[in-house]
N, C-alpha and C positions, 0 to 999 in steps of 0.2 A: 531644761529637760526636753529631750526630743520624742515626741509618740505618735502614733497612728491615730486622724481623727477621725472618727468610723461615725456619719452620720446616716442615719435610718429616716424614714419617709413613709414606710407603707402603713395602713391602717388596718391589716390584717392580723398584725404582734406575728406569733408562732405558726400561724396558716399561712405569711405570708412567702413568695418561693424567692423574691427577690432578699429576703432575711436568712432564708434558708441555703441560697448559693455563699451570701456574706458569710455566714459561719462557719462553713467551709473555707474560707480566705484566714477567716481569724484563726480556726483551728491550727493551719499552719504560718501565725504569723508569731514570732518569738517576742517582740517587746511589749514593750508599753500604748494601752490602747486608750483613748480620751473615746467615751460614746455622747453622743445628744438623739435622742429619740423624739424627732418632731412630731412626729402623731401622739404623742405620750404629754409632751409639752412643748405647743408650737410657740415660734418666737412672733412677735408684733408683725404684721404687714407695715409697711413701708409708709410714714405718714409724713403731713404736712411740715410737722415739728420735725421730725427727724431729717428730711430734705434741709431745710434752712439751716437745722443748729450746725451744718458740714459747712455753711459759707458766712458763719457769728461767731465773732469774738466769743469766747467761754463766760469772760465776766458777763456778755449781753443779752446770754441766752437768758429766755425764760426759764417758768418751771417745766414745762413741758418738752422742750426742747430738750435743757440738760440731764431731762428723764429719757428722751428720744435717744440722745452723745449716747448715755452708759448703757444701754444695751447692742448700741452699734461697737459701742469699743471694747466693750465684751466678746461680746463671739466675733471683732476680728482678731483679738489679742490670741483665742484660742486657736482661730485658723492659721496665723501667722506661726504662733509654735509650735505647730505639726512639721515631722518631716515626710509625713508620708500620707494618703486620705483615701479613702475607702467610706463609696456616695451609696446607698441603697435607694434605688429611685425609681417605682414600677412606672409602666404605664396607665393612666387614666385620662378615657376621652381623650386619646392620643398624643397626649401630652403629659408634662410631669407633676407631681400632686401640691396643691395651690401650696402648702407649706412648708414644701423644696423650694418655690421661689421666692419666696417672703423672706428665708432665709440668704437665699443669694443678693436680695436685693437690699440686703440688711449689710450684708460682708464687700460687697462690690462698691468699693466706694476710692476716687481717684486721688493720692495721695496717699494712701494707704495701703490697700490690695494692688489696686490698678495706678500703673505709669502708662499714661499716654504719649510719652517722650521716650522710653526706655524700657529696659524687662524688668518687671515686676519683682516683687521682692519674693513673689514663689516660684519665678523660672525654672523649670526642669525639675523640680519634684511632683514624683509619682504619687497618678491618682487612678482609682479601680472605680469606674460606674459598672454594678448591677442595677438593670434595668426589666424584671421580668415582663409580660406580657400575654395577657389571653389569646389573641391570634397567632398570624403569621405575617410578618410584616415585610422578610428577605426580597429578594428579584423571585420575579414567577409566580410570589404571592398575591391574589388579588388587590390584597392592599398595600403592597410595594407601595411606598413613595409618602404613605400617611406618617411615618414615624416623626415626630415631631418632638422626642425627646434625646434621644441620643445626638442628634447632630445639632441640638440647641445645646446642650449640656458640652460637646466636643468644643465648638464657639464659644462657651462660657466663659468653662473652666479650660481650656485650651489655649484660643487666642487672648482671650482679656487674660486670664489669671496666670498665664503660661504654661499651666500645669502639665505635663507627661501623661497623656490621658489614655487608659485602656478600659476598653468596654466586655460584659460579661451580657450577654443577651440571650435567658430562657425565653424562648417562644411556647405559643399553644400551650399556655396552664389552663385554660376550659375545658379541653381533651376530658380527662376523664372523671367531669362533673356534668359531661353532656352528651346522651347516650349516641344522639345522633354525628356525632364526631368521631365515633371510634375508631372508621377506618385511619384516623391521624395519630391514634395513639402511639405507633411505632415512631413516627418522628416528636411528637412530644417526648417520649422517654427518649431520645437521642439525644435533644436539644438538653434535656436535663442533664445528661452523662459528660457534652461536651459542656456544660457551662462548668459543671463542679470541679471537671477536669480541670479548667481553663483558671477557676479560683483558685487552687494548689499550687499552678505552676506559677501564677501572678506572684502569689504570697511567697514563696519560693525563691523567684528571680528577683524582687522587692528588697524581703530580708537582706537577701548578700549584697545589694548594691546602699542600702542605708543604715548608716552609724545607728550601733544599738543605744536603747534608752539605758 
């Protein structure tokens, strides 16, 4: 079965805006969609056992280990049968939220996601990062250059995973929970109008280039 893996990250549930641009993607997405809501239920960080039992025999593993194997071979079995992925990843402390990466450090594994000899076995299937964000982070913005998610995530899921990567970036969500920022609210509500835009047309151009479920 082919479907869209739509992982979520924020801890906000339904205030979050990076949840709220995704919905707009899903609204217009036609097939079959697999969700994992890591704030809801995160997956293990990345442990001692789980490192080794990738380079032991299966009969040698311990118990801990082959507890480690089945939740790695789990959610890669699930990432591997997607044809298409759709990240919900805000920013926090300028980077991605610790259970975004717990999770890639769980599916990133060489041999299986990742070929270091060749393209991986997700080459060129599309993937949508929503990444919202309290500031502003573009050229000209003061904190130009802090973004530490998007071009870690493009690296990821890009170069290691292969993936087809397009990014959905609302800026300035603090705008108007903070009075003294008002005069930004005209570009906050722009950034909104172009992300949601930008989720439709994704979902849109996605659909017709991949096999329905």
């Amino acid at each position: 079965m082919s479907y869209l893996l739509h992982i979520d990250s924020s801890s906000l549930g339904e205030a979050s805006v990076s949840r709220q641009v995704a919905q707009t993607f899903l609204d217009g997405w036609a097939g079959t969609v697999v969700h994992r809501d890591l704030a809801a239920t995160p997956v293990p960080h990345l442990s001692a056992a789980g490192i080794t039992a990738r380079v032991t025999d299966p009969a040698q593993r311990s118990e801990e280990q082959a507890a480690a194997a089945a939740v790695q071979d789990a959610l890669i079995e699930e990432f591997l049968g997607a044809s298409a992925y759709l990240f919900t990843v805000p920013m926090y402390n300028l980077t991605m939220p610790s259970v975004f990466k717990a999770w890639l450090d769980q599916i990133i594994v060489d041999g299986h996601t990742l070929n270091r000899e060749g393209p991986s076995r997700t080459a060129g299937r599309p993937a949508v990062v929503i990444s919202a964000r309290g500031g502003g982070y573009g050229p000209g913005a003061p904190k130009h250059g802090l973004d530490y998610v998007v071009p870690t995530l493009e690296a990821l899921l890009g170069n290691l995973l292969g993936l087809d990567v397009s990014t959905v970036v609302p800026e300035l969500t603090m705008v108007p929970h903070a009075p003294a920022l008002a005069p930004l609210l005209p570009m906050h509500e722009a950034s909104m109008v172009e992300a949601h835009d930008r989720a439709r047309e994704l979902a849109a151009a996605i659909n017709a280039d991949t096999p329905a479920a």
